[in-house]
N, C-alpha and C positions, 0 to 999 in steps of 0.2 A: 833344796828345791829353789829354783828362780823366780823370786818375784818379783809382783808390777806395782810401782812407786809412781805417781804421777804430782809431780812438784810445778808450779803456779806462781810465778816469779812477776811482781808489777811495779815500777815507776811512775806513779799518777803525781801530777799538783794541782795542789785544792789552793782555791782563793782565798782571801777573808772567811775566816767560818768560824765555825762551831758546832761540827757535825759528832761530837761526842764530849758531853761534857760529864764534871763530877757533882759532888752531893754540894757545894757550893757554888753553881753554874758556870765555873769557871773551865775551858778544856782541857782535858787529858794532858799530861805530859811525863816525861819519863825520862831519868839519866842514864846515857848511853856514851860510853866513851868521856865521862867525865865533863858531858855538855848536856845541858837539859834541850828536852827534841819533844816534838810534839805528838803525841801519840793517837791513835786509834785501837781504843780493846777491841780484842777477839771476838767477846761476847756483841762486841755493836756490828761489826764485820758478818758473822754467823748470821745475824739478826736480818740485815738486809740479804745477803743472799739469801738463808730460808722463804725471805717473801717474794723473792722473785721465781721462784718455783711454782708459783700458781701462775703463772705466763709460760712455763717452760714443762710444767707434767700434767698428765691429767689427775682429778683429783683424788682415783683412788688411788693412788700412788702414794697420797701426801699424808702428813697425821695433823692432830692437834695437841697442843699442850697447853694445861688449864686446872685448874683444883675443879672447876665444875662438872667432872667426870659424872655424878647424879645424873645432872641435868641432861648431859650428853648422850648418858647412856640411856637412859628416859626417853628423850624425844627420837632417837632412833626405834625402840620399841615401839611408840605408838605409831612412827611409820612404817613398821613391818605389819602390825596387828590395831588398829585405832578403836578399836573395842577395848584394848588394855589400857588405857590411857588415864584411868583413875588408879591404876594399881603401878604405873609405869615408875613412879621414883621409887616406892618400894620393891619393885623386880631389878631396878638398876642397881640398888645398895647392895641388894642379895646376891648378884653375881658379882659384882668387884669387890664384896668381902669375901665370898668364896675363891676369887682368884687372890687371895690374900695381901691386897689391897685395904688400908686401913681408912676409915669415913668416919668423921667427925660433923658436930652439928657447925653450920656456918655461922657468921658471927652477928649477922643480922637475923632477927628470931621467926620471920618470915621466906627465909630462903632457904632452899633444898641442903641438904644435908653436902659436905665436900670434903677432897681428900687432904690433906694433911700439910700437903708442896704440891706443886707444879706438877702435874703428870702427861706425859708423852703418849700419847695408844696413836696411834694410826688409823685411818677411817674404816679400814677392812677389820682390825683388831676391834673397830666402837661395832661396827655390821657384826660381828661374830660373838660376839659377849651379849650382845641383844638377841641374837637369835637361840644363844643357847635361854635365857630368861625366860622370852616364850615359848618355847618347849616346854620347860619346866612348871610352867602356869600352865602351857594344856593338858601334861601329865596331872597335874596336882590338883583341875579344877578349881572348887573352891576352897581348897586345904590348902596348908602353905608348902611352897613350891620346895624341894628339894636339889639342890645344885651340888653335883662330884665337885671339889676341889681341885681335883686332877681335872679334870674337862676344861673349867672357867680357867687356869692356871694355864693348859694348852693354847688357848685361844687369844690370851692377853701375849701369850711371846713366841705365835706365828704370823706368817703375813708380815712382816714390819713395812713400816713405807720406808721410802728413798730418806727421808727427813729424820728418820728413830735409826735407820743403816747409818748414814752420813755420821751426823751428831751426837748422836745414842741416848743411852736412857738409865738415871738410875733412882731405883725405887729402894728407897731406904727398911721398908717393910719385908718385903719380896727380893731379896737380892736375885733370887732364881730366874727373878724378871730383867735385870741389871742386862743394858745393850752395851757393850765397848764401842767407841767411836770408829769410823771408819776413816776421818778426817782433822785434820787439825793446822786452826786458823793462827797466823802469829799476830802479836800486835802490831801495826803499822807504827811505823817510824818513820821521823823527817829526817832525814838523809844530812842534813842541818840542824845550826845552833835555833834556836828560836826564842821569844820574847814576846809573852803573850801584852795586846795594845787594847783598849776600852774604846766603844763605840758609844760618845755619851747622846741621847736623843728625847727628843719631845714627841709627846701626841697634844695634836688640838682639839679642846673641844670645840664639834661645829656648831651647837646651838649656842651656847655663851660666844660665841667670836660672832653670833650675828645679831647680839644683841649690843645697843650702842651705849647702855649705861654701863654695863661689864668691859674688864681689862681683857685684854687679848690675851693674856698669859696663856700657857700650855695645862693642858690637863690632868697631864703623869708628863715625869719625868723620870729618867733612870738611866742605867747602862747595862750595856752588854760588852764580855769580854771575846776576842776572837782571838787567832793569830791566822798566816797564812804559812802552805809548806808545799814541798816536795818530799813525797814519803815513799819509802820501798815496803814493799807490803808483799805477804808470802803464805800460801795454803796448799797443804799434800794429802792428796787422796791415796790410804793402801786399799790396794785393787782387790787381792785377797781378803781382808776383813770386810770389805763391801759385799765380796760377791759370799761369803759367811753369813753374814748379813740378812740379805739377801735371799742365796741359794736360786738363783737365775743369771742363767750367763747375759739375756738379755735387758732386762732390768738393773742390772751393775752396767753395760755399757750404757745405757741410758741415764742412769745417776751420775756417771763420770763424765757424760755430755752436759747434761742438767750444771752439774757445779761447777765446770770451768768456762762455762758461759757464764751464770748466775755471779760467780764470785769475780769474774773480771770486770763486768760490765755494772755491777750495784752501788752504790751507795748508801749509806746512812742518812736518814731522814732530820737529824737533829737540827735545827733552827734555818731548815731550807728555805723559809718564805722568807728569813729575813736576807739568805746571800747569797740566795741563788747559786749556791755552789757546786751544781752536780755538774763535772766534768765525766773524760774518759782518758786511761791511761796515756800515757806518753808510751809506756814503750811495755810489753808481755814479754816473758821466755816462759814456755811448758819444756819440760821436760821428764822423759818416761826413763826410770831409774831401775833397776836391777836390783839393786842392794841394800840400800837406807836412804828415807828421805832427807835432802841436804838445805838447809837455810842458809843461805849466800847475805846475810844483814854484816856478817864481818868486813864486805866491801867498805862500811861506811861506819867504820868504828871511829876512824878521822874522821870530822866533819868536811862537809865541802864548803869550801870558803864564801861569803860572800862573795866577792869580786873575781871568783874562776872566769878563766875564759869560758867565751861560749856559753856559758850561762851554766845552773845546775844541774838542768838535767840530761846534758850532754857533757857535762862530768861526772857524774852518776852516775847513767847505762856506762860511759866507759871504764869506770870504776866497778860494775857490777860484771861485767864482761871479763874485764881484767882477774878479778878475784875468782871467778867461776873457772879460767881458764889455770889458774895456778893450782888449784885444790886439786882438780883433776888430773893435772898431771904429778904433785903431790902425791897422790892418795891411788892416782891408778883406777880410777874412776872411767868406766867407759858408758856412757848413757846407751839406752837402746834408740834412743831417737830424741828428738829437739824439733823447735819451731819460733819462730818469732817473728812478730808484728808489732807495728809501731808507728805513729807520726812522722815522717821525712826521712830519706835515707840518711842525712846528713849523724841525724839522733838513732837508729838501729843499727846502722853500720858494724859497730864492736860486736854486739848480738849475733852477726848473723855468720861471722867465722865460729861460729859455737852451736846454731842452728840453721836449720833451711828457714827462706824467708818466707812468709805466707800472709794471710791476711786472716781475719777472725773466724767468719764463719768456714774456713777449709779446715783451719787448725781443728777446730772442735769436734771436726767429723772425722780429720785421720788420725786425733787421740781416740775417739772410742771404734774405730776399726782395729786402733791396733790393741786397746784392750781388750777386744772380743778373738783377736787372731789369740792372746795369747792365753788367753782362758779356754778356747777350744783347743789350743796343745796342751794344758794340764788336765784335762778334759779325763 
């Protein structure tokens, strides 16, 4: 059977930063081709698009993930019924152990009971585990309430949002709850060698600097390490496990609108105020694939040299161009369709014997017309 691959191909450069760093605050980096290159995780990638999806869906759409599941499911009870709202953390335990979900006490001795890791529900899955609770407290009056297993277990893994389809979900307790991802982000990579440089600085303070017996000296002193890059960066949506997922033809073209805006257009939030680093790509290819999603990062297994003509990332797109257009006729590859957009003809040019040229907001809307044409033939 034919399916819908939709692949997410970006050339951005980031200035000075430090938009993901590690447990020593120094940024990411990673050897590639036998040169160290600056890196961007997945998980920071995933992180900023997910947050940009409250711009881009409505929110029941969306989920939350959190150990304070109690608290969540709690405070949705008492806004279904606010008469329960003395019984409400105790109806929340009761349905997410019932949906066999494990709750442990929190680690401050004041705080609501939580689960165990991080758990994923979706706001329609938190609406519907609350409403099964108060049922179960109307049934039960003042006797304690009785919750099917099968019911609360129903209700925890239908409804997913676009965010628990996309990313998925796994619950170590409940595997029956376990979501397979529908998407998967690559780490960004510099396209280049890199060498991470320290930005050494001072804070003043302003009341001692205005006193005349006090030295002016600085009040902290310290560093911060950055580097700057041109990174290729790469994320494939399968259309089929979404729309699985899912189970709405409409809602799957809506998440594959959702994340190829979301993920071209985000950034990671890490040390923004100090460098002001949020750009916007240099140059996208989308691409809708038939057969397996293709990561095109072998374009840049050679690094591009400092001193290329034309600067990096007009040797980059035409190195990514290049290598896309060899695999394919390699490998017999025929896409169902292409698009590309980008800063200056000069810089899209390669790109655009490989796809039609467009600009952002057309692309996003003839990818999910054509996800949706082609989920109403498998229909």
């Amino acid at each position: 059977m034919s399916r819908t691959i939709v692949d997410v191909h970006v050339v951005q450069t980031v200035p000075p930063s430090n938009i993901n760093r590690d447990d020593t605050g120094s940024p990411k980096t990673a050897v590639y081709g036998g040169r160290r290159r600056a890196r961007v995780s997945s998980q920071s990638w995933k992180r900023a698009t997910r947050d940009s999806f409250e711009q881009l869906l409505d929110p029941s759409e969306l989920g939350v993930r959190t150990k304070r599941v109690v608290e969540l499911v709690g405070e949705e009870i008492t806004r279904q019924r606010p008469e329960l709202a003395q019984r409400s953390a105790e109806l929340a335990e009761a349905v997410l152990t019932a949906a066999g979900i494990k709750i442990s006490p929190a680690r401050k001795k004041e705080a609501l009971p939580e689960s165990g890791y991080l758990l994923f529900l979706s706001n329609r899955q938190i609406q519907n585990l609350a409403e099964l609770a108060v049922h179960a407290a109307d049934v039960a009056g003042e006797g304690k309430p009785e919750i099917a297993k099968t019911e609360a277990r129903a209700r925890a893994d239908q409804a997913h949002s676009v965010d628990v389809a996309l990313f998925g979900r796994m619950v170590a307790d409940a595997t029956d709850l376990n979501v397979d991802a529908a998407c998967q982000v690559a780490h960004a990579l510099s396209v280049h060698a890199v060498d991470n440089e320290y930005d050494y600085f001072t804070a003043v303070d302003d009341h001692k600097k205005a006193d005349e017996e006090e030295d002016a000296g600085a009040g902290m002193i310290g560093t911060i390490e950055f580097n700057s890059s041109t990174l290729y960066r790469y994320a494939t949506v399968d259309v089929d496990r979404l729309h699985d997922n899912l189970g709405d033809a409409e809602a799957t073209r809506r998440a594959v609108e959702a994340f190829v805006r979301a993920f071209v257009s985000s950034m990671p939030t890490g040390k923004q105020n100090t460098f002001a680093n949020r750009t916007l790509p240099d140059a996208v290819l989308v691409v809708v694939r038939k057969t397996q999603s293709i990561n095109l990062v072998g374009a840049f297994e050679e690094v591009v040299p400092d001193d290329t003509d034309g600067g990096r990332v007009v040797t980059a797109i035409g190195r990514l161009a290049e290598h896309a257009r060899e695999l394919h006729e390699a490998f017999d590859e025929q896409p169902v369709d292409a698009w590309v957009f980008g800063v200056g003809e000069k810089k899209v040019a390669p790109l655009a014997e490989l796809a039609r040229r467009s600009t952002f907001d057309p692309t996003v809307r003839e990818v999910g017309t054509l996800v949706a044409e082609r989920l109403a033939e498998q229909a």
